[in-house]
N, C-alpha and C positions, 0 to 999 in steps of 0.2 A: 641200360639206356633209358626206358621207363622210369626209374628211379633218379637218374640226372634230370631231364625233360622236368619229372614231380617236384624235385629240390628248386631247379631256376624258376617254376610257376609261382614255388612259392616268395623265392627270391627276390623275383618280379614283383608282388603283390607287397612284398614286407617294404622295397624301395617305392612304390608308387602312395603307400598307406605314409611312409614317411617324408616324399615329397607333401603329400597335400598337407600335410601336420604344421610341415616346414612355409608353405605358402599361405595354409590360414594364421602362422602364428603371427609371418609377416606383415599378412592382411590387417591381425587384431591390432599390431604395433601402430601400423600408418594409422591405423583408423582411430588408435585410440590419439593420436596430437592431433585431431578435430577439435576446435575449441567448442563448452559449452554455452548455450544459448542463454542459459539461469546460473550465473554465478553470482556470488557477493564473498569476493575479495579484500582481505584486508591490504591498505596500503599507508602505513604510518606517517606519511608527509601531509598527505589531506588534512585541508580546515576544516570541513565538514561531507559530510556524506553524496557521492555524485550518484545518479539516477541515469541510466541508458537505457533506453528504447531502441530496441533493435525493429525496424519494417520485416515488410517480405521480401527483400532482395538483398539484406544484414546493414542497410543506412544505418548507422544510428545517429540520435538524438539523444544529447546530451544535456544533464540540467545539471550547471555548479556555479559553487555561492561566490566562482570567482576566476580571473582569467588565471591565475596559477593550478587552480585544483582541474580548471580548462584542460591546460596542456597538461597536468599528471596523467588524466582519463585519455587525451589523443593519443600520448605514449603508449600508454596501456591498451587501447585497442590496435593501433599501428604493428605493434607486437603482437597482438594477441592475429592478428587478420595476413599481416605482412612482412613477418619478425625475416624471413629470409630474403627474401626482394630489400631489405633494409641489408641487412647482412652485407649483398651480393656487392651493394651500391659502396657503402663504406670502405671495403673490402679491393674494389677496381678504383678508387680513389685513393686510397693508401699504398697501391701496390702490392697487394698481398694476395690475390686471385691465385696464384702458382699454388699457394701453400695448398689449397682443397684441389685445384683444377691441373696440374702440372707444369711439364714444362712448355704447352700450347697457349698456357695467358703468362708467357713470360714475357710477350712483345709488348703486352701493356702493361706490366707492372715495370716496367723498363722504366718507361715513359712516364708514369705515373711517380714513378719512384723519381725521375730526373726533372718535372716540375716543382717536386715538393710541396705536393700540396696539401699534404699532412701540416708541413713547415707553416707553410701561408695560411691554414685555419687555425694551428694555434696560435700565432700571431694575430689575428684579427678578434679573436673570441678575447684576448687579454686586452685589446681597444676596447671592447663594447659597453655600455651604459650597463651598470649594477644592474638594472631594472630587467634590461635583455637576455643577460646571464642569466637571472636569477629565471628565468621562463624557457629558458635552457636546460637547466638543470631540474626544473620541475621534470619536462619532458622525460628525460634521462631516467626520471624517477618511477614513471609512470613502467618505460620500457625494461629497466631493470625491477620491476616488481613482478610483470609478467615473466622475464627470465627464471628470476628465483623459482616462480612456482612451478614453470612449466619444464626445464630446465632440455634436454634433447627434445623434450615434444612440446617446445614454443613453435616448430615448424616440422612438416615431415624429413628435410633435405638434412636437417640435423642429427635423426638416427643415425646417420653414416658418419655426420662429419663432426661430431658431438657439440656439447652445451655452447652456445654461441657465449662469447666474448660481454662482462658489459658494458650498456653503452654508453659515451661520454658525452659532454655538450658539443666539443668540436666533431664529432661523427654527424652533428645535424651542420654545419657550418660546411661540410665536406659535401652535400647533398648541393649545394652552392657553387662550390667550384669545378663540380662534375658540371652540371647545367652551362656555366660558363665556357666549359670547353663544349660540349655541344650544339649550343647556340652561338658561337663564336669560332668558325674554324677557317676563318681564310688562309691562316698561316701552312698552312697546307698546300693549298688555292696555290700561293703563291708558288710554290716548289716546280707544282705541276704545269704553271704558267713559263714558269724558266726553260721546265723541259722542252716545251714546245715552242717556245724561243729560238732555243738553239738549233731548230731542224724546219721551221718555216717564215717562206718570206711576210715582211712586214704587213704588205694587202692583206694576206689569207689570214695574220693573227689579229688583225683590225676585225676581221669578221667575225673571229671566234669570238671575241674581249672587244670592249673599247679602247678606243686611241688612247694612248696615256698622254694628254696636252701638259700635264706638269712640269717644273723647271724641276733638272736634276735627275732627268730618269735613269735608273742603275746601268752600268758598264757592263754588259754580259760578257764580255773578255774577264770580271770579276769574278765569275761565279765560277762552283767548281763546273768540270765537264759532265757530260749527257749522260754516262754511265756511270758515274758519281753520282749524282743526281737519281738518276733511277733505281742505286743501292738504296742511298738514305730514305725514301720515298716507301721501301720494302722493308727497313729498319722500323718505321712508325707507325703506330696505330690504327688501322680501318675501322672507322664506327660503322657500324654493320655487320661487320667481319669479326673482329674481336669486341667488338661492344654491340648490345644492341640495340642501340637507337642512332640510324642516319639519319637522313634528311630532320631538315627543319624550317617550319611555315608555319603558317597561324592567319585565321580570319579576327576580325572584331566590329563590332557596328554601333554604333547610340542613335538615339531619339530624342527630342525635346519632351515636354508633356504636352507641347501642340501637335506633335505629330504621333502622341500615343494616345490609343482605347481609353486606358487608365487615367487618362491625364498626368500624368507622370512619366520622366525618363524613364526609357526601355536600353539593356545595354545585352548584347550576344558576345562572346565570344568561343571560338573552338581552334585550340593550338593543334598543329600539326606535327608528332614527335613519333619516331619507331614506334612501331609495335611490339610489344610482347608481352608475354603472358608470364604474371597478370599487368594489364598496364600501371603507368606510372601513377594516374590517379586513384583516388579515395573518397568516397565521398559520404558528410556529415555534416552534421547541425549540432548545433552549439544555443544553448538560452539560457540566461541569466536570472535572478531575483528581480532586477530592476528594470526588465523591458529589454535589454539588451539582449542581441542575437547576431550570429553568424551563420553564415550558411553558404557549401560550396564545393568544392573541390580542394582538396589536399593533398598534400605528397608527404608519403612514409621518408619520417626521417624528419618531417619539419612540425613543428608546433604550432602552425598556422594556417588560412586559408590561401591558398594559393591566387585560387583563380574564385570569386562570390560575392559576397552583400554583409553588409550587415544593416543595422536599421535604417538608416539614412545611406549609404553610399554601397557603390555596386562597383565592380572593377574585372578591369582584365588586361590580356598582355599580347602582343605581338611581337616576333622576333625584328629587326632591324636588317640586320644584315651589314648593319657599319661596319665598317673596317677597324679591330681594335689590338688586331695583332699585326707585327712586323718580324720578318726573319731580316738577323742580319749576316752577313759575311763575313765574319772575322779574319783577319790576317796573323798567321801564327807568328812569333817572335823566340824561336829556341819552342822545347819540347812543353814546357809549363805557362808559355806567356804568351801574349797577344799585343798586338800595334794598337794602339789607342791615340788620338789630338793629343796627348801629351806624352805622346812615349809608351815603351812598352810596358802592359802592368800583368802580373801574377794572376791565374786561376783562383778563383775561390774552389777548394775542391773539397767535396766530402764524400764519404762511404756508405755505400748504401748495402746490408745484405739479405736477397731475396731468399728466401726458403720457397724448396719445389718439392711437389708432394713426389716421393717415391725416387730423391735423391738424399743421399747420407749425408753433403756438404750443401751451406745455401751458395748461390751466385754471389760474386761481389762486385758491384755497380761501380763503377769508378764517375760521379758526379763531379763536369767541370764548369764552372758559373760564371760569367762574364759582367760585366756594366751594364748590357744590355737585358740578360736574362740568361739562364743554362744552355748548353751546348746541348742540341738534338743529334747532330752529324756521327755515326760511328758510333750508332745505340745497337750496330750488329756485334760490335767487336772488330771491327776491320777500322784500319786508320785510314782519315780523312786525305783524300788527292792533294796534290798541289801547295801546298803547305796555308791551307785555311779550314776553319771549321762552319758550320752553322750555328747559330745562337736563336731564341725567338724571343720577343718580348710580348709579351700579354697582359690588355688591362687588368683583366681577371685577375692576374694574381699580385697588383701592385700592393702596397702595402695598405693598413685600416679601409679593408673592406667592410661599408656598412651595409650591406643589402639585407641581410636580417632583422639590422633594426628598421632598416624602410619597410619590411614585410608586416612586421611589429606593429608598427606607427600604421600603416594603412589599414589593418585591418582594427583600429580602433579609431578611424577618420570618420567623422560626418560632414561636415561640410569642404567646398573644393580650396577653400584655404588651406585645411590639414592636410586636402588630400596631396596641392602641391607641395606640400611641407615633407611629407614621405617620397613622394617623389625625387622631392632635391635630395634625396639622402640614397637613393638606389645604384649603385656602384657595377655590380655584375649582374648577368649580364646584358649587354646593347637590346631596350625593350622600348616598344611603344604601350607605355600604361593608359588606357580608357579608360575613363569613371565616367559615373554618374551618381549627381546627390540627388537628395529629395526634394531641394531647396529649387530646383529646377534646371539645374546646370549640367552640359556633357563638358568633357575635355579630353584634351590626349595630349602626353608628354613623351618626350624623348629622354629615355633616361638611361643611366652606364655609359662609363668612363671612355670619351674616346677620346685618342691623340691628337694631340696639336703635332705635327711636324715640320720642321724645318725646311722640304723639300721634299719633291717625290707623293704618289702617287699611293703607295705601299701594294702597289700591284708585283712586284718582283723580289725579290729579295735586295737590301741597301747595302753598300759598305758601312761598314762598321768601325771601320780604323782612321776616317778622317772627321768624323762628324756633323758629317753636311746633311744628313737624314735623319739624325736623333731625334728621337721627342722631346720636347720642354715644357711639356707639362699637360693639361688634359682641358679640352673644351670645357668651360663653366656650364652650369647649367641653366641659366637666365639666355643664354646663348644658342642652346638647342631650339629645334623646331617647334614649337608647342601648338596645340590651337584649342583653347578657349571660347563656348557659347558661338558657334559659327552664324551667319544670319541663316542660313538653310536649314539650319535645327537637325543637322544631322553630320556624322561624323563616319570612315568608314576606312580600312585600314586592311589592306591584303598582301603586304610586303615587297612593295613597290616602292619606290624613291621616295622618301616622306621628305623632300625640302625640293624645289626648285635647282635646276642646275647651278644657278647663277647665286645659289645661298651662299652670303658670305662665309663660313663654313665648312671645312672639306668632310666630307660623313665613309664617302667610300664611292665606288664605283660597281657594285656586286647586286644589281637590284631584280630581283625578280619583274620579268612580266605585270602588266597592269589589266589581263583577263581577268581574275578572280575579283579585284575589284573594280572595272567597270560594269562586272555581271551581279555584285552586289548594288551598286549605284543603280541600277535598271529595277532591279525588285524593291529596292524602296520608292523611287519612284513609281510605282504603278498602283502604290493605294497611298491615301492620305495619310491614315495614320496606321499604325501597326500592336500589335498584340502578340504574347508569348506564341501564340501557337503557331502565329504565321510566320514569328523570326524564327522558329523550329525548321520550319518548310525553308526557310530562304536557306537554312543551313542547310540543308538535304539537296537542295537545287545542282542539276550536273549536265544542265544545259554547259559547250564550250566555247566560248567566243571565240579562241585562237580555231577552231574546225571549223566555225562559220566563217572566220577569216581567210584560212589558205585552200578552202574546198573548191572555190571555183578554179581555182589555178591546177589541182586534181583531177576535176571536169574535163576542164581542156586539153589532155592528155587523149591523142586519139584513141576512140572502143578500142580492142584488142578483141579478138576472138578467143571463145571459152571460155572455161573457169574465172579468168583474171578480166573478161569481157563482162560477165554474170555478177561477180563482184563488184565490178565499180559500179554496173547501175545500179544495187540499190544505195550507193549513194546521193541519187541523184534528187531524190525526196528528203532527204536526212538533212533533221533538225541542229545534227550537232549537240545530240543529248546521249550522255556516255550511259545508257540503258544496261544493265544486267543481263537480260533478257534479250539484246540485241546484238545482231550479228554487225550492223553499221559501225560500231566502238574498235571493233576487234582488227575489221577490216583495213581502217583508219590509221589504225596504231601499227598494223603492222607493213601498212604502202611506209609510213614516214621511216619508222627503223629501219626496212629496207630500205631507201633511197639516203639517209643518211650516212648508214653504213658504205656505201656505192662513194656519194661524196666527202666523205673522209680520206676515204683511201686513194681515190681520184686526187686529191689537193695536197695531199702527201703527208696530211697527222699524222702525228706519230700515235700508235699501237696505245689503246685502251681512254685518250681521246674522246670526251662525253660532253662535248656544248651542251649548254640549256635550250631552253624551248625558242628562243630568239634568234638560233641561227639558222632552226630549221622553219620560221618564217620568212627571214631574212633570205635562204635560199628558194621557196617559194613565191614572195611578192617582189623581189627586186632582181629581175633577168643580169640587171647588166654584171654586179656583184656573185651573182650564181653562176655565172658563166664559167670563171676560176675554178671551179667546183665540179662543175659537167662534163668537162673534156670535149673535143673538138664533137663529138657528133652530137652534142647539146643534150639539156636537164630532159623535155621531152622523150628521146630515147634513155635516157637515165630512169625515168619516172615509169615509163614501161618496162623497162626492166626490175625496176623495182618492185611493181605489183605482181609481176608473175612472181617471181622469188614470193614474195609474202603469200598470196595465194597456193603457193607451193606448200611452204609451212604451215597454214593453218588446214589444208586439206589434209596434210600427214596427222594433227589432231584431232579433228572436228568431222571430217568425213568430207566428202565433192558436193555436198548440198549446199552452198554459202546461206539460202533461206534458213538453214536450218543452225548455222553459226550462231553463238553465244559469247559475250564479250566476257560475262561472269565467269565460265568455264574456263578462260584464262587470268582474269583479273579476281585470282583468288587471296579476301583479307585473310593474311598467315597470322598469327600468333604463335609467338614458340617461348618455352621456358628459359633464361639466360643462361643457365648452366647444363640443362639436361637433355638441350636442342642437343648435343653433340654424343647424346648418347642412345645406342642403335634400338634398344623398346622403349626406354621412357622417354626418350623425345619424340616419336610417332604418337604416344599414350598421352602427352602432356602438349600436343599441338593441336589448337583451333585456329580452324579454316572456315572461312563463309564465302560463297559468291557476291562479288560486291560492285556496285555502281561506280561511277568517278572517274578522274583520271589526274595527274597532275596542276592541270589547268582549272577545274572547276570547283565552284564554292564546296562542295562535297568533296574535299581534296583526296585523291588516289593515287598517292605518288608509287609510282614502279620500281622493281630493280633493276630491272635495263638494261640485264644481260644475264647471261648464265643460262641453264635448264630454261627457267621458265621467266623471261624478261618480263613481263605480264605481271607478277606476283607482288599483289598490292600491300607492301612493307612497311609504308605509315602515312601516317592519316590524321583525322579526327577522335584519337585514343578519349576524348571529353567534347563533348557539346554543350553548352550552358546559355541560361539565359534566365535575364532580372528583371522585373515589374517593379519600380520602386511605390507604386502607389497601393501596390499590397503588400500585409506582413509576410505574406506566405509564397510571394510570388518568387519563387528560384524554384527551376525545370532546371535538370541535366540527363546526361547519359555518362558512361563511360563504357568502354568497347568486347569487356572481358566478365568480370564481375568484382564484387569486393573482398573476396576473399585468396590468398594464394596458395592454399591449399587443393589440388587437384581432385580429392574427392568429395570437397562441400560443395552442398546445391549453388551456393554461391559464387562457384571458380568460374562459370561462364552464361549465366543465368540471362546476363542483360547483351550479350553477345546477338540473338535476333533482334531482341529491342531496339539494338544499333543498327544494326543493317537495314531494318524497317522506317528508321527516323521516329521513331517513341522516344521520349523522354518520359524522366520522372519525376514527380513535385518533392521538393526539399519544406514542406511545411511542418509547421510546429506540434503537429500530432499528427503519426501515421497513419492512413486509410487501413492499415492491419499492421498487426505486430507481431513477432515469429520468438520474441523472448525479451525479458528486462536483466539488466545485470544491474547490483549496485556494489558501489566500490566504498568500502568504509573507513574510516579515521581508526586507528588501531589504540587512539589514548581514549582513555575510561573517561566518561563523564560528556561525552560528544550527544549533541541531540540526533533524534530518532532522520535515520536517512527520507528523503523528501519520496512519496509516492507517485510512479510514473503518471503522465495522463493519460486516463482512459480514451480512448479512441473513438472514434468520432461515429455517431449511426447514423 
């Protein structure tokens, strides 16, 4: 026995000595695809030698003798920083997620595969101007040179799933049409609008939605049934769920240079896009031999500035929210055809085959394509009810998309003639573009394709088989909303109805709330002129105008005694500022989700049922329309019940002391990895969490996920902050939420992560306050002059 007992001790020690062998060799492999900080690369397309200045947070600052050698070097760091978040992106655009992830991302390569949006970037990249290709293909150059060298360890997630693929021009055009389906999702909307059609009376969906007053509103006798309806709806895509970025909002704001420190146009913007880690932006500076500079925010995958300045013009983007997709109804004709205004015509049908990792056969996609656009209906595999399918059309994917060359064309505009000259050329997706030049001017354009329709509303799904809702063709763009040098010298944009109801024009009916920007309107208003630091603040601002608005109707809910008594008074001083630190946020948010929840199910929505923020005003300031809602013993007894319930729930988290409640504690910013959230150690390992301010409503956007565990858990937000001084070279400030690199063990993965929380930003100027390493990237032909040395940094 002695001798067994001796043999397992040593047993024991010989497996424990060979795990940790087996964990540090692990250790040294991740650690070693750390990219280094001092390289010099050769890359044989370069004209001449590029100089990179890496800060202390991995910015760099780029000097080339030219916009081509530009995008070789944004390649080559994109890859070098984000080679897998690029990967991931391409990869859920193409459909091809199953092959690494299984058979869990087959819903969306379903979907991804039955857009074709592979189809639609290469077609679009064979329109483009020589000039934009050719800035494509630099790109391309840049990220396959970093492939070749670093080959599995361009990224850690590639030890597993080996050498990434390389990458083509249309893989940056796919980056395009991802964004267009995320900033573009009514078609969805509309599904979910039909379901609850069919199950509530006309008053109660008036209140959810607006009236639809258009000639032509669809036949719901047309559409398939309710459990139909609710299949397809579970056949498609969740962005959140199987993608991750939902929600989508954006602030923006300009100045004249009467109403700036500088004398000069001031312009902020901060889009509001999912979270995760690491976010979508990138941020860098770009300088030139002859004065010229960029400087801004980027997104891996494109060869451009997204969202930034260059020496005369500053720009930014807010989503829309137009309406630019339509589901239609198809009416089947035999097993291959469909009823069309002239009779019945044939499927376009193609084949589509998905490879699943840890299946021996791929899937084979049976793709059936319509007039209108591809058939979504019975992407389970189950055949469509009734003898009709769904179809959707999307501007997004119409044909010669130029949004790339608008991206192109802008970010080499100086004055606001080029800048509307890029604008006219922006195609996907529905954006409000801000500029400002140096010349003195702001503006804001509406830009991306929306439909002209024949009739309807595009609130529900059309028929299809008669033609009386088609589109004929796309609003011009001299046509859209624009506004040009305002006399107020100020411009402000928070995704609220950007044209009057009465615009000749139909845009859509889907508009956000006008809180976030009449609470921007109030802070520029309050000083004459303004200065980067203070448009910093304004961004951080998380005062709520909607809690200022519906609190007294809260008030007047009689005390209650206890816990739920102790809770409402301290509302009874509260500013309506969604604090971190405060228990008043928490409180708030969780009377209205309960009381919601109460009047949903009261009014008889149907199951999963999520108004915006406007019905639960609409239920709090207009009695007589609430009433529907309340049930015979009224919103008052509803509303008391509602807070004990939510008092109930945060006592189960937070403890019986409401003084001692925290709105942060549940309003936690998540970041999670897009592939290895789903996996049980590295997605705890590779998740950041911060306690964060905001909520939905306020400039400091905190939008929620609104149900589940933890409804509270602030999902996206302000992923960038930025802001432009045109009357300084040096003036661009940003943030971004995570850090710039996607590698989980550089200091760089989540560096600027309190900076954000705290409302810091960091200057994008032409020499860094410190520098953490130079890389230069060389011309590989003999006879090239000596690479240009970085500049020394500033004492």
């Amino acid at each position: 026995m002695r001798t067994f007992l001796a043999f397992a001790g040593r047993l024991l020690v010989f497996l424990l000595v060979l795990a940790g062998i087996a964990v540090a060799f692990g250790f040294g492999l991740v650690n070693s695809s750390l990219p280094d900080a001092r390289e010099e690369p050769g890359i044989p397309t370069l004209s001449a030698p590029v100089a990179i200045t890496l800060d202390e947070h991995g910015i760099p600052r780029i000097e080339a003798a030219n916009d081509r050698d530009a995008a070789v070097a944004m390649g080559w760091l994109h890859a070098r920083d984000r080679m897998f978040q690029m990967e991931a992106m391409r990869r859920g655009a193409s459909g091809r997620l199953a092959e690494i992830a299984g058979g869990s991302a087959l819903r969306l390569d379903r979907f991804s595969r039955t857009l074709g949006l592979v189809q639609s970037a290469e077609s679009d990249l064979a329109a483009l101007s020589p000039e934009a290709r050719d800035l494509l293909e630099a790109y391309a150059e840049g990220v396959n040179a970093l492939i070749a060298a670093r080959g599995r360890l361009a990224a850690p997630e590639f030890l597993a799933l080996g050498e990434p693929e390389p990458w083509r021009p249309v893989d940056s055009l796919l980056w395009g049409k991802v964004m267009g389906l995320w900033l573009s999702g009514n078609w969805r909307r509309e599904l979910e609008y039909a379901a609850q059609a069919a199950s509530l009376p006309a008053d109660r969906l008036d209140d959810l939605w607006p009236r639809d007053a258009s000639a032509g509103r669809p036949d719901l006798a047309s559409l398939p049934g309710a459990v139909s309806l609710a299949r397809i709806l579970e056949a498609v895509p969740v962005f959140g769920v199987d993608a991750p970025l939902p929600d989508s909002a954006s602030n923006a704001w300009a100045v004249t240079g009467a109403r700036s420190a500088s004398g000069a146009p001031l312009l902020a913007n901060d889009p509001h896009l999912g979270f995760q880690a690491p976010v979508l932006w990138y941020l860098a500076r770009i300088d030139f031999p002859d004065g010229r500079f960029r400087a801004g925010a980027t997104a891996p995958g494109v060869p451009a500035i997204v969202i930034g300045r260059n020496e005369r013009l500053a720009w930014g983007f807010t989503t829309t929210h137009s309406d630019t997709q339509d589901v239609f109804v198809e009416r089947l004709s035999g097993a291959d055809a469909y009823d069309t205004p002239d009779g019945p015509r044939p499927f376009t049908i193609r084949e589509e085959r998905i490879a699943v990792r840890g299946r021996a056969e791929p899937e084979v996609l049976r793709v059936r394509e319509t007039r209108h656009g591809p058939v979504v209906s019975g992407l389970d595999g189950l055949a469509a009810d009734q003898g009709y399918v769904l179809a959707v059309s999307m501007a997004n994917l119409a044909p010669r998309d130029t949004a790339a060359e608008a991206l192109l064309a802008l970010n080499r505009a100086t004055t606001l003639a080029e800048a509307r000259r890029a604008a006219s050329l922006f195609t996907s997706p529905p954006q409000n573009l801000m500029v400002a030049s140096a010349e003195g001017s702001i503006a804001q354009y509406l830009v991306g394709r929306t439909p002209l329709r024949r009739a309807g509303d595009g609130r529900l799904p059309a028929r299809g088989w008669d033609g009386s809702m088609d589109w004929t063709g796309f609003v011009p763009f001299d046509a859209m909303p624009h506004i040009e040098n305002p006399a107020s010298g100020q411009i402000a944009n928070a995704n609220s109805r950007p044209a009057p109801a009465d615009h000749p024009v139909f845009l859509g009916v889907d508009w956000y709330g006008d809180w976030r920007l009449r609470r921007i309107r109030e802070l520029l208003a309050e000083r004459p002129t303004h200065d980067l630091a203070g448009f910093a603040a304004m961004q951080n601002d998380v005062v709520s105008l909607l809690a200022r608005e519906v609190l007294p109707r809260l008030l007047a809910v009689p005390a209650p005694q206890g816990l739920a008594g102790r809770a409402q008074a301290l509302l009874r001083d509260w500013d309506g500022a969604m604090r971190a630190d405060a228990p008043q946020p928490l409180i708030y948010h969780a009377w209205l989700r309960a009381f919601r929840r109460l009047a949903l199910a009261q009014g008889g929505a149907p199951e999963g049922t999520s108004p915006g923020a406007e019905f639960t005003r609409l239920l709090l300031t207009d009695a007589g329309r609430a009433a529907a809602w309340c049930g015979p013993a009224g919103c008052d007894a509803m509303l008391a019940r509602a807070l004990s319930d939510a008092t109930a729930e945060i006592e189960a988290a937070q403890g019986s002391d409401p003084a001692k409640w925290a709105w942060g504690r549940a309003h936690v910013a998540t970041f999670e990895h897009p592939i290895l959230r789903f996996l049980p150690v590295l997605g705890p390992m590779t998740r950041l969490e911060m306690p964060s301010p905001g909520d939905g409503e306020t400039v400091s956007r905190g939008g929620m996920r609104g149900g589940g565990a933890n409804p509270y858990a602030h999902l996206h937000g302000a992923g960038l902050r930025a802001a432009f001084d045109l009357g300084d070279p040096d003036g661009a400030v940003a943030i971004i939420a995570t850090g710039q690199s996607g590698h989980p063990f550089s200091p760089h993965w989540d560096d600027l992560l309190q900076r954000w929380r705290d409302g810091d930003v960091v200057r994008l100027g032409r020499v860094p306050a410190n520098t953490t390493g130079t890389i230069r990237l060389k011309p590989e032909a003999p006879g090239v002059p000596s690479e240009p040395e970085p500049r020394q940094r500033r004492r």
